[in-house]
Backbone bond lengths (Angstrom), bond angles and torsions (degrees), N, CA, C in turn:
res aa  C-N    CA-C-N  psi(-1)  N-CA   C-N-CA  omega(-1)  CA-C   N-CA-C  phi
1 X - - - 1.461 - - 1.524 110.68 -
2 X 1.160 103.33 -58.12 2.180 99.91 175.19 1.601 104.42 -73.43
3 X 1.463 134.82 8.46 1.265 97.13 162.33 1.888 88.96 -86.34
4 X 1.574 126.68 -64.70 0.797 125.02 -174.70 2.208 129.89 -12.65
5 X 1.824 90.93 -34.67 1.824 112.43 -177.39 1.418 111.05 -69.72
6 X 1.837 89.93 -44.19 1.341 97.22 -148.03 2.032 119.38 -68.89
7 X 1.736 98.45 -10.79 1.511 95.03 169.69 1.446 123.28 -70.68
8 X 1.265 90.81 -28.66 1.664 110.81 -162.85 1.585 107.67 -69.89
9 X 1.385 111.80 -33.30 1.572 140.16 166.81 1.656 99.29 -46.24
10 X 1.323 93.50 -71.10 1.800 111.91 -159.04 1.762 88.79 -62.46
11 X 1.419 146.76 -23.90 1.272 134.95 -148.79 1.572 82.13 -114.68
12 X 0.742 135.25 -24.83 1.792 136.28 176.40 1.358 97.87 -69.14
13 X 1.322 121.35 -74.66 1.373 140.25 -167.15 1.436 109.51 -40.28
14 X 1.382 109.90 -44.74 1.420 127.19 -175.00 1.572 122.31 -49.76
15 X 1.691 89.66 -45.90 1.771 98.45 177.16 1.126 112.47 -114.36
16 X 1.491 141.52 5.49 1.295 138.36 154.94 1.656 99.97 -84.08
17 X 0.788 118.41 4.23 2.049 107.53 179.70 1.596 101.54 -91.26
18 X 1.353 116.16 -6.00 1.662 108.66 -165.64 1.664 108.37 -47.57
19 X 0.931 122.87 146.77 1.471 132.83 -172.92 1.318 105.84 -81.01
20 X 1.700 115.62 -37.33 1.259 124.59 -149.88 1.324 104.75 -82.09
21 X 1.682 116.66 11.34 1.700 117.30 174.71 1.456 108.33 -120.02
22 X 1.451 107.67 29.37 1.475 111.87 173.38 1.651 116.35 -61.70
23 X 1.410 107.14 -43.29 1.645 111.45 -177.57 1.633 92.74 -90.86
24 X 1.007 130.51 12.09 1.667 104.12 169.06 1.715 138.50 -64.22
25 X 1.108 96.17 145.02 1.724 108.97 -170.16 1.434 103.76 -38.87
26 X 1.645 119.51 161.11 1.069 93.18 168.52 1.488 128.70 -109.28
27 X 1.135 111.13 165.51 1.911 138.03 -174.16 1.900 88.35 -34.44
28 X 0.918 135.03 98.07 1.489 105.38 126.23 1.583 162.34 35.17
29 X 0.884 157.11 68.25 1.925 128.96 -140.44 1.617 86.41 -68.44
30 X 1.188 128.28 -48.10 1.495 120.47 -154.53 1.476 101.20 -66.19
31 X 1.275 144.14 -30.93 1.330 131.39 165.81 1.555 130.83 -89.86
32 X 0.930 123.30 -178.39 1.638 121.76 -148.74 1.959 90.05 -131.92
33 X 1.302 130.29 94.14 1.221 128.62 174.30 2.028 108.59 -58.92
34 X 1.557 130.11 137.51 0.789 123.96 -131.97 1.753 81.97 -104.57
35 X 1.037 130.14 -0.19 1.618 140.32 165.63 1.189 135.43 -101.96
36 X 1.673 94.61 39.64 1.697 112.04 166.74 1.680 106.69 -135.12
37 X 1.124 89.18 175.71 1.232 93.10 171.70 1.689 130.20 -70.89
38 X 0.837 108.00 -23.28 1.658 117.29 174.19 1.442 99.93 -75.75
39 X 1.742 120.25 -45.26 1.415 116.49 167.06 1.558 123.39 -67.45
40 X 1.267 125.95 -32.84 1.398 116.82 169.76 1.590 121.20 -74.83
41 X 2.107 108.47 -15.48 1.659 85.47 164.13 1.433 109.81 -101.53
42 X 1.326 131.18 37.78 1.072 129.35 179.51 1.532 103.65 -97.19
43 X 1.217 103.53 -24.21 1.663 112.68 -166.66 1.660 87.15 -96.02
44 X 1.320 133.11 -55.14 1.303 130.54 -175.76 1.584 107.76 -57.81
45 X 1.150 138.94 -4.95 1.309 129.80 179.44 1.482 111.52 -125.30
46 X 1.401 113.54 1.09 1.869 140.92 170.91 1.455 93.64 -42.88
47 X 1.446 116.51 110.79 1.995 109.68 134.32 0.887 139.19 -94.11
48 X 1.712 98.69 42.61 1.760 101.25 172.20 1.453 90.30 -157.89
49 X 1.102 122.34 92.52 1.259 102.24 149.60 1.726 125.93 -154.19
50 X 1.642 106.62 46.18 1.603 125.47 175.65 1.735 105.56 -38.77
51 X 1.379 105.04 -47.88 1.303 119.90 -172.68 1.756 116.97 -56.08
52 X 1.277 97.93 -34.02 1.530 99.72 175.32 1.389 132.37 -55.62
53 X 1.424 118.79 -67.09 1.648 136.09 147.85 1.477 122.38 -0.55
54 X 1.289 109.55 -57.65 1.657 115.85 178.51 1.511 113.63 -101.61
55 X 1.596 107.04 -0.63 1.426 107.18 -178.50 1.609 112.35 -89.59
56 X 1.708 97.93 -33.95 1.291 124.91 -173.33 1.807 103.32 -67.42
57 X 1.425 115.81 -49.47 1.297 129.53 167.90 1.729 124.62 -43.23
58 X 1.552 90.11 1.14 1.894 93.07 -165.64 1.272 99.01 -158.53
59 X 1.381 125.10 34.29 1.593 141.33 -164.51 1.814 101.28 -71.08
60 X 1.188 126.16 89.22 1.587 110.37 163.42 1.448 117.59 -92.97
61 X 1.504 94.93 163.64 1.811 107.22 162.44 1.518 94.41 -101.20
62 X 1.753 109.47 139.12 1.365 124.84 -168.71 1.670 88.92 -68.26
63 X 1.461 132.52 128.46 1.129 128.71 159.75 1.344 142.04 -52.82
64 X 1.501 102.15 7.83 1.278 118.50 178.02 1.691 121.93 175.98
65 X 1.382 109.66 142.20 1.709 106.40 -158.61 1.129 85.38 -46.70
66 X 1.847 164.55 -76.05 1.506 137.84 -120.28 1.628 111.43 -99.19
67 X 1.880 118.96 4.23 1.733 121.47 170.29 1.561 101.25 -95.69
68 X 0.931 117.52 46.98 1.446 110.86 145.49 1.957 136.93 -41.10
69 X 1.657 70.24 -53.05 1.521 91.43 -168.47 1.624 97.75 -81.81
70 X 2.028 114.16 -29.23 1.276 99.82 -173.80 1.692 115.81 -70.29
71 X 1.176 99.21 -40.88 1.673 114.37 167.13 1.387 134.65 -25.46
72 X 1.495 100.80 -58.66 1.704 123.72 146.61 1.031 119.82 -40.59
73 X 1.279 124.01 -58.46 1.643 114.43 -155.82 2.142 94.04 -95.69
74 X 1.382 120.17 -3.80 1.411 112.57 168.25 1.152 110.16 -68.46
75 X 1.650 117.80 -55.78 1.352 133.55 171.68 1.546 108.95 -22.23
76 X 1.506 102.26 -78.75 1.640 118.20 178.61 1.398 118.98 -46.82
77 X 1.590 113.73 -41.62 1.814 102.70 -167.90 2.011 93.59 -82.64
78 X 1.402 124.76 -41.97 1.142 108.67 172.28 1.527 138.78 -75.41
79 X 1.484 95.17 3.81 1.472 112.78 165.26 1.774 124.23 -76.80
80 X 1.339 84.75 -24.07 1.435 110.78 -173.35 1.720 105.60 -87.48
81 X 1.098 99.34 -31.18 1.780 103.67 178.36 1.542 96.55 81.18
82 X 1.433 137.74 68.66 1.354 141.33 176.76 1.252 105.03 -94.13
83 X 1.027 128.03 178.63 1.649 128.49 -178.10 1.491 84.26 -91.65
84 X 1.315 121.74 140.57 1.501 137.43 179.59 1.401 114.60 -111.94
85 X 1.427 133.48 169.83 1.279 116.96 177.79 1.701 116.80 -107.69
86 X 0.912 130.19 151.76 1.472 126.56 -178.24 1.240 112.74 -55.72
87 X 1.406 102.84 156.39 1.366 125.50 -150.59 1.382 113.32 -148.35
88 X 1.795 123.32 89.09 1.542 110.31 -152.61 1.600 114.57 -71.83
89 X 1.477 110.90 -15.92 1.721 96.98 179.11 1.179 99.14 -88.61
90 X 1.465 151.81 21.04 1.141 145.41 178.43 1.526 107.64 -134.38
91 X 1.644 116.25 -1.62 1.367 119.27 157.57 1.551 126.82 -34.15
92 X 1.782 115.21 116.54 1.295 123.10 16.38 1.512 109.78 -102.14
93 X 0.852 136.41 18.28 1.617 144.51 -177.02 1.818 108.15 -78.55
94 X 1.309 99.50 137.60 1.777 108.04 170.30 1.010 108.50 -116.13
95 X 1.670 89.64 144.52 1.639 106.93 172.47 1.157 106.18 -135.24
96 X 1.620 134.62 146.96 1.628 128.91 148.27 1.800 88.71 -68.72
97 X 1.643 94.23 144.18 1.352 120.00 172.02 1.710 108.96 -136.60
98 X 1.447 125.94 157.64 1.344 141.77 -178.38 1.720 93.06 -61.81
99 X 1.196 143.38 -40.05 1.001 134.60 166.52 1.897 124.70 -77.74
100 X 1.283 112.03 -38.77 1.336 101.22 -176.30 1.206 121.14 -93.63
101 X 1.517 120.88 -7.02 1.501 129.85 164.59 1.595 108.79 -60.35
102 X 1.524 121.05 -26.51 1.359 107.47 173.43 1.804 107.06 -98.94
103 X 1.637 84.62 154.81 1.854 97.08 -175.93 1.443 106.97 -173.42
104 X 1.217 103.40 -178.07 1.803 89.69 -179.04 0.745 126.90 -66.27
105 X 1.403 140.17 -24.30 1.400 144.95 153.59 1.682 116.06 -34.12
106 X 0.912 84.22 -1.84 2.052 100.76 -167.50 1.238 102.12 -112.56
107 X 1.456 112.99 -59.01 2.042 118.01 -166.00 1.395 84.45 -71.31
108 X 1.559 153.56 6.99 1.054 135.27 171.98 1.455 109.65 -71.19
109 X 1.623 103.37 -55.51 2.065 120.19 168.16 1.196 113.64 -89.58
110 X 1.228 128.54 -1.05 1.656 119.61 147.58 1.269 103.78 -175.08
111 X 1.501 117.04 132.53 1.471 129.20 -165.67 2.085 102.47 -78.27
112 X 1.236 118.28 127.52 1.328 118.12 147.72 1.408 116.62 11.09
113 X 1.048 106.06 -74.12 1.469 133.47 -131.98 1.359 85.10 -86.00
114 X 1.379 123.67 -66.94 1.917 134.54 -174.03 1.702 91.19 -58.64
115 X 1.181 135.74 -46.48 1.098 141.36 175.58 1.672 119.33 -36.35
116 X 1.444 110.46 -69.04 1.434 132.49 154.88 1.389 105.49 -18.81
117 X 1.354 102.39 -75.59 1.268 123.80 -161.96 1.979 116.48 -54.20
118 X 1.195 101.96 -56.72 1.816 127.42 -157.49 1.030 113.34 -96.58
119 X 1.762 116.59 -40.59 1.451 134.77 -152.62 1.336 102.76 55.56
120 X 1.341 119.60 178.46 1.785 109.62 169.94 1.417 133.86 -138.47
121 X 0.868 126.03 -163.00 2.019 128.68 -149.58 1.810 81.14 -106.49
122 X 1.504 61.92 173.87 1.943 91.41 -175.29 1.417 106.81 -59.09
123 X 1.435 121.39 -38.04 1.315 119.76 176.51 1.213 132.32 -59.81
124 X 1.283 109.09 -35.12 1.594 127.75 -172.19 1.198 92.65 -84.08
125 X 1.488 141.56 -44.08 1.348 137.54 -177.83 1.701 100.15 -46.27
126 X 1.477 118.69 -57.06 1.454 120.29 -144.09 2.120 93.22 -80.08
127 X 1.427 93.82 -41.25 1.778 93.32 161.29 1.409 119.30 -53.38
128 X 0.773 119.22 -26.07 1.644 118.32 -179.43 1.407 112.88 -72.60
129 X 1.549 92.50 -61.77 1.742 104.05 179.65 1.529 105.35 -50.62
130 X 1.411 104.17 -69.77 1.849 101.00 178.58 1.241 138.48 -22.36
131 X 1.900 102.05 -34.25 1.660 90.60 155.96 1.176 129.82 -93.12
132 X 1.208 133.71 19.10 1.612 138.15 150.34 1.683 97.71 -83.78
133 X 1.803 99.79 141.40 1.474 114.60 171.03 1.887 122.34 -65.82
134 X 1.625 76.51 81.86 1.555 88.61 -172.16 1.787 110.73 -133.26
135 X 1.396 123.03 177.34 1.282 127.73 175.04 1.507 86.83 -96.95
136 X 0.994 125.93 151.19 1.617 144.35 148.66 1.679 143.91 -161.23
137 X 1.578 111.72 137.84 1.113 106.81 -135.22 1.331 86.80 -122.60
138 X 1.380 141.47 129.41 1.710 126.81 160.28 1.448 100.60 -98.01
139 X 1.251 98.81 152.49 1.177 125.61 -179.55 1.435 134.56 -122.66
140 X 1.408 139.53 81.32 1.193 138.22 -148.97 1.669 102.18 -97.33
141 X 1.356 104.10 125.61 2.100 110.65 -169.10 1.582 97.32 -71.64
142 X 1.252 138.08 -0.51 1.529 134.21 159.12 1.194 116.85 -90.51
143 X 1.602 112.37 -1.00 1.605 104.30 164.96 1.576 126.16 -129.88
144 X 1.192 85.84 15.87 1.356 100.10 174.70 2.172 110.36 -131.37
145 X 1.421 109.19 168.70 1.592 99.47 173.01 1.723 99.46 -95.83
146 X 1.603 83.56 -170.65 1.508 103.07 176.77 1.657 101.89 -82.13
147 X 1.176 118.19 -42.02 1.769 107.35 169.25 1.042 119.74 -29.75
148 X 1.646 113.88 -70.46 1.541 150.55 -140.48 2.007 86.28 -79.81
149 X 1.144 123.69 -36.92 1.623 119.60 169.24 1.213 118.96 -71.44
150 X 1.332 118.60 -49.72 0.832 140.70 171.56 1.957 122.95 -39.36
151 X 1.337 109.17 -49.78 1.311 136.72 -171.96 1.658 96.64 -74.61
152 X 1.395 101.90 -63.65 1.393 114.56 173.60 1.613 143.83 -39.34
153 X 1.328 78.38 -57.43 1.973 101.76 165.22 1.628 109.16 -71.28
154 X 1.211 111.81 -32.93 1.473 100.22 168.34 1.654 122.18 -68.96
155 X 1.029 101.82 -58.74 1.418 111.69 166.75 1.499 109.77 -37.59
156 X 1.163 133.89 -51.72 1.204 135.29 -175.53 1.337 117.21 -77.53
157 X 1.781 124.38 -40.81 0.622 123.29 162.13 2.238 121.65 -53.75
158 X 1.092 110.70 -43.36 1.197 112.18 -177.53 1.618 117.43 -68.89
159 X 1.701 122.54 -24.90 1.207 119.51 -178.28 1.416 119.24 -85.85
160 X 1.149 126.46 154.29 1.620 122.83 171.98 1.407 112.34 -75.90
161 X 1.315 106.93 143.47 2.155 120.38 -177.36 1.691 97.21 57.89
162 X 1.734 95.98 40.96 1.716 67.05 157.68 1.643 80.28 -162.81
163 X 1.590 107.95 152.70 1.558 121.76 -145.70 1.680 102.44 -151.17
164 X 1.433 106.46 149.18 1.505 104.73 170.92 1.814 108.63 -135.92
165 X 1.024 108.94 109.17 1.869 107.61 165.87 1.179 113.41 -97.45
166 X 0.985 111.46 141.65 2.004 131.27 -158.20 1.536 88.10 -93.12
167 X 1.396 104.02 172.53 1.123 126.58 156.98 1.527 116.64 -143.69
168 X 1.100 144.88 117.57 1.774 136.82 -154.95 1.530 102.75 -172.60
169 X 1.463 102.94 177.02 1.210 119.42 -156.03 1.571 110.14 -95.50
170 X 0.851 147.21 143.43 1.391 129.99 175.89 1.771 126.02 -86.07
171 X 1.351 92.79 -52.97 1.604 99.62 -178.48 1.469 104.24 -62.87
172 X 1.842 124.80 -33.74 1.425 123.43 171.57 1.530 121.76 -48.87
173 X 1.622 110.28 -12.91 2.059 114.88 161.18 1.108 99.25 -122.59
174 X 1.247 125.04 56.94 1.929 139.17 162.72 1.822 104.05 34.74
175 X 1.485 96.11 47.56 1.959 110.36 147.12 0.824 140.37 -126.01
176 X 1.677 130.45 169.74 1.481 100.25 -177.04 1.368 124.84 -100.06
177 X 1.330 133.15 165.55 1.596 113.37 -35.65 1.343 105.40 -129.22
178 X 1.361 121.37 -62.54 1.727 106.96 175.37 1.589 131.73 -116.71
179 X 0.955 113.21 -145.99 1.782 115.82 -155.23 1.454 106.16 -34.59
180 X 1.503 114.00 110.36 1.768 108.64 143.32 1.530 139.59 -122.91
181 X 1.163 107.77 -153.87 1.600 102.70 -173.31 1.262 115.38 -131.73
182 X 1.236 166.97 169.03 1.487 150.00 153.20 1.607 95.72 -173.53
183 X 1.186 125.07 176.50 1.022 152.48 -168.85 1.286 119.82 -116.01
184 X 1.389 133.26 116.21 1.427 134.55 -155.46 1.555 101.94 -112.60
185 X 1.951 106.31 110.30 1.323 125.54 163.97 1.655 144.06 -27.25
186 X 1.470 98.53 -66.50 1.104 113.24 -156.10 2.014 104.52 -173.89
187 X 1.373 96.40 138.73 1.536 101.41 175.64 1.645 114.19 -122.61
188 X 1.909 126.07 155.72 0.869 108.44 -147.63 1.551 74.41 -137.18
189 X 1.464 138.45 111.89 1.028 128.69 -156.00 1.622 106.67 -91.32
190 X 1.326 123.01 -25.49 1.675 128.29 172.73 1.671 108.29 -61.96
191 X 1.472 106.34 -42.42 1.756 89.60 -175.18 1.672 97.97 -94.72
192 X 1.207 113.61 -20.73 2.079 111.28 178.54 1.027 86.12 105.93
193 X 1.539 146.42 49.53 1.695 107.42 178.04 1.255 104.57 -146.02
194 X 1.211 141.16 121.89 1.467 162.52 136.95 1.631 103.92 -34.03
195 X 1.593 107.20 139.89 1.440 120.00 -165.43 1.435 96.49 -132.23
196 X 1.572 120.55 117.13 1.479 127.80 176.94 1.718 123.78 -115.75
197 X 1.165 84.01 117.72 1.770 112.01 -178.87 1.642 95.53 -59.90
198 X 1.416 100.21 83.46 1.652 96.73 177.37 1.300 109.16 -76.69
199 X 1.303 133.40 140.56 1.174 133.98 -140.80 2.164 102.33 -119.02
200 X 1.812 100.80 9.16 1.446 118.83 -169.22 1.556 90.02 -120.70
201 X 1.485 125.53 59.60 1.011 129.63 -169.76 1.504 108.04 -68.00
202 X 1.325 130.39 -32.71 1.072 144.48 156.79 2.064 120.88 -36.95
203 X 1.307 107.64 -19.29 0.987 120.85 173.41 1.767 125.43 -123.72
204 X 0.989 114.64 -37.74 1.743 132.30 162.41 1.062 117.79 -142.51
205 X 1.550 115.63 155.58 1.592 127.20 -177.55 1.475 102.64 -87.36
206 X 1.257 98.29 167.38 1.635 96.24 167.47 1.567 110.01 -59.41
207 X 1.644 103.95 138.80 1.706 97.23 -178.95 1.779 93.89 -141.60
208 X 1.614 94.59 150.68 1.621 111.43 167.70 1.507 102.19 -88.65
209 X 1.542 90.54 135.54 1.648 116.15 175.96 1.556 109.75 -118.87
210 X 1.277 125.22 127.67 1.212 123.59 154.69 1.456 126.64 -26.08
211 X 1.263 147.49 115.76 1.677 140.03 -171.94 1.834 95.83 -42.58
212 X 1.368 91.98 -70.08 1.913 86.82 178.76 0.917 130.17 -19.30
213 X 1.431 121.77 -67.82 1.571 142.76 -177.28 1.679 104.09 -58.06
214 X 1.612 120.20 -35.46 1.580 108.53 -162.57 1.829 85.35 -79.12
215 X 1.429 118.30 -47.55 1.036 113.44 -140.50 1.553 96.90 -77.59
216 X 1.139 132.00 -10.59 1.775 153.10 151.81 1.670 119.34 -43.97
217 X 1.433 120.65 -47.77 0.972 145.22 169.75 1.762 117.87 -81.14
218 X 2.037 108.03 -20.16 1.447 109.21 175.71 1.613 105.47 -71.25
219 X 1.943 86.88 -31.52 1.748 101.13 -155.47 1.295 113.72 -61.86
220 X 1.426 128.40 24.43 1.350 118.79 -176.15 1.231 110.54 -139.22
221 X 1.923 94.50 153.30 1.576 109.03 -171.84 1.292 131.60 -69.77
222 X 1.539 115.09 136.65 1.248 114.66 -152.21 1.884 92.18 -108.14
223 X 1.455 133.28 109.00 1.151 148.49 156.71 1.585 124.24 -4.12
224 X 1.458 103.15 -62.76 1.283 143.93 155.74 1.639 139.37 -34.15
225 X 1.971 86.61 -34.25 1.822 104.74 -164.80 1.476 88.44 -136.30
226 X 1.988 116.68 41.68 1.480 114.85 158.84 1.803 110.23 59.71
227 X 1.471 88.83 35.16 1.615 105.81 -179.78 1.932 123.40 41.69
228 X 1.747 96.58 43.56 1.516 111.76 -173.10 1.871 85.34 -83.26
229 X 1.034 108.86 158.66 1.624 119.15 141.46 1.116 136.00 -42.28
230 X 1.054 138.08 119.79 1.524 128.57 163.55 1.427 119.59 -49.67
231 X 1.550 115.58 179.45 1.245 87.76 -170.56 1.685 96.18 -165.72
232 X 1.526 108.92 -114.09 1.580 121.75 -167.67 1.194 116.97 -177.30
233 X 1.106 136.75 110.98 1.485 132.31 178.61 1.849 117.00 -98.43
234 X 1.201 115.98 116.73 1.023 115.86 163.18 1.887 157.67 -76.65
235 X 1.285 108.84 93.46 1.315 92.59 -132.17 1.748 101.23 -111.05
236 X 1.670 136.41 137.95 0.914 133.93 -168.56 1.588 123.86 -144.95
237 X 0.856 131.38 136.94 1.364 136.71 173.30 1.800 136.35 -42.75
238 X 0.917 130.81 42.63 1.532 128.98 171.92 1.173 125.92 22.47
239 X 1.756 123.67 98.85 1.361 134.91 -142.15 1.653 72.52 -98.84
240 X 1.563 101.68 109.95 1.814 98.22 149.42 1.542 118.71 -98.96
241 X 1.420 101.54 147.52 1.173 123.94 -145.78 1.763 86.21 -92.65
């Protein structure tokens, strides 16, 4: 049994040790910071968490307060192992990067520039993804329940090449303060709680949230996205036959 733990230990350990969350804000009571002990058996007693492994393998800090959302979806397409585009200091090797994932194919569903500026809504996230050869699903928390996410994100969370990044409120799980994006780890179905690879590592660690509380914090209107809900995009890999 502990040889079986002990990788899973060393692959936890690996990305909760980052240094670079030494000055971070602090945790919350209602969430569970993912670099304690209550957070490492939350993940050790997780039945879902396929998604973690290759997410953890491609862990960024958003390069800037408004790539949240770009951060996320690098994570995901190189988690996924997509064909990436070249990359001359990393010639001959590819990577999706926070810079080369955007292009015109991009300022078509959200320009650079508004990008810079706004970061963007749940919509623009799921437009983005859509033009990579992917399945994708948005998900708005006013049209769906807390079950129906709930059910979902597990499922997704538990299968391989298939991933969910949130979109939610911040101060709505007592942080600061509004709209972000991150990529959701792993779920722990005895305590209810989903664990998010916040991708503003510079500001919080990855932390477990109660399903309630995330999907509480999805449930609200975003200014930005014509006062839709936030939400969840579901995103998966193309089973060829």
């Amino acid at each position: 049994m502990l040889l079986r733990v002990l990788p899973v230990v060393i692959s936890v350990l690996g990305v909760l040790a980052a240094p670079v969350w030494a000055e971070t804000l602090p945790v919350p009571p209602s969430l569970v910071d993912a670099d304690t002990d209550a957070g490492e058996h939350l993940f050790l007693e997780s039945d879902a968490r396929q998604a973690y492994f290759p997410l953890a393998a491609n862990f960024l800090t958003q390069k800037n307060q408004s790539y949240c959302g770009v951060a996320s979806m690098v994570m995901v397409l190189n988690a996924l192992q997509l064909p990436a585009p070249p990359v001359p200091e990393f010639a001959p090797y590819r990577t999706f990067t926070q810079d080369n994932v955007l292009d015109e194919r991009t300022d078509a569903v959200l320009p650079r520039d508004i990008l810079l500026k706004k970061g963007m809504t749940l919509d623009q996230l799921g437009g983005l993804l859509a033009l990579q050869p992917l399945n994708v699903e948005v998900r708005h928390a006013g049209d769906v329940t807390l079950d129906e996410f709930r059910a979902k994100a597990w499922e997704y969370l538990g299968q391989k090449d298939r991933f969910v990044i949130i979109n939610y409120l911040r101060i709505a799980m007592g942080q600061e303060r509004g709209g972000h994006i991150s990529p959701l780890g792993a779920y722990d179905a005895k305590a209810d709680r989903f664990l998010i690879l916040d991708v503003a590592r510079y500001k919080y660690p990855p932390v477990w949230v109660t399903a309630s509380d995330l999907f509480d914090a999805m449930n609200t209107p975003d200014a930005d996205n014509a006062n839709k809900t936030r939400g969840y995009v579901l995103i998966a890999k193309p089973i060829i036959h």
